[in-house]
C-alpha positions as CSV (number, residue, x, y, z in Angstrom):
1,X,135.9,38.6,130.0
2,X,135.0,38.8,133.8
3,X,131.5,37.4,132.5
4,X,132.5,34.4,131.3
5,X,134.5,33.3,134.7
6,X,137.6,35.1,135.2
7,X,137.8,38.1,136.9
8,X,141.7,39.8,136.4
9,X,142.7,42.5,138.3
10,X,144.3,46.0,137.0
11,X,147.5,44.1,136.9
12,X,146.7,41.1,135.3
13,X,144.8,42.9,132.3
14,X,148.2,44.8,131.4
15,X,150.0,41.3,131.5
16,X,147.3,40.1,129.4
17,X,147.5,42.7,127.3
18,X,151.2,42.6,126.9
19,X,151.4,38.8,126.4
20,X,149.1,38.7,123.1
21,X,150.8,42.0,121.4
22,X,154.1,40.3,122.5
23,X,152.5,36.7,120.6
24,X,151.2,38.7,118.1
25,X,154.2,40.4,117.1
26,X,156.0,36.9,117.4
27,X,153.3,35.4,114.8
28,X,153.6,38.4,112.3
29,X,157.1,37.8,112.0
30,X,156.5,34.1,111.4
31,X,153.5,34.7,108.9
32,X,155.8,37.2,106.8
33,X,159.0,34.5,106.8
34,X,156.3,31.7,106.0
35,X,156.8,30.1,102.8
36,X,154.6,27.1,103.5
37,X,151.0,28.2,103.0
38,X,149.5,25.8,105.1
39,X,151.6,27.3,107.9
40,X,150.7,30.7,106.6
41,X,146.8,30.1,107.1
42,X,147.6,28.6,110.6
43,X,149.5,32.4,111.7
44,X,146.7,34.6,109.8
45,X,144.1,32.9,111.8
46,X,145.8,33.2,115.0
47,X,146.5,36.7,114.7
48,X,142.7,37.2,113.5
49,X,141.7,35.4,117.0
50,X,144.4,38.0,118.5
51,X,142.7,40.9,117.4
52,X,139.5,39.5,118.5
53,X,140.7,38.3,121.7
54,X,142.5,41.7,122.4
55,X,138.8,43.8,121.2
56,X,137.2,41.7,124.1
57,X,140.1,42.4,126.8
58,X,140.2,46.4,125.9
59,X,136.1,46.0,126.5
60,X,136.0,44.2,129.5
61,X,139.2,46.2,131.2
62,X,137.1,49.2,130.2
63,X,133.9,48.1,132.0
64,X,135.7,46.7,135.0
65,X,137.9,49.6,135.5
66,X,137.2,52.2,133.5
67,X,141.5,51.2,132.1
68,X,142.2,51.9,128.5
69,X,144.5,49.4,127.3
70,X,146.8,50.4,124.1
């Protein structure tokens, strides 16, 4: 992350961190209740982008600062 322009802090990876497993959980939720497929692609997606988006964070919070982020 810090190579493509931002550069968090300690503090700002673990509210980074906490904000997409807090969305996350919020879209899993939504993608079980779904009944509308349509609606139900849109939430798999996202939480596919999530898990990629959280991959690069750990990474990144890793190299910066040697933090482990679970």
């Amino acid at each position: 992350m810090s190579g493509n322009g931002i550069n968090p802090n300690v503090s700002e990876y673990h509210i980074l961190w906490e904000a997409l497993i807090n969305y996350e959980s919020r879209l899993a939720k939504y993608s079980e209740m779904s009944t509308d497929e349509d609606k139900l692609l849109e939430y798999d997606e996202k939480l596919q982008d999530i898990e990629g988006i959280k991959k690069s964070l750990a990474i990144a919070a890793k190299n910066d600062f040697e933090l482990e982020l679970k």
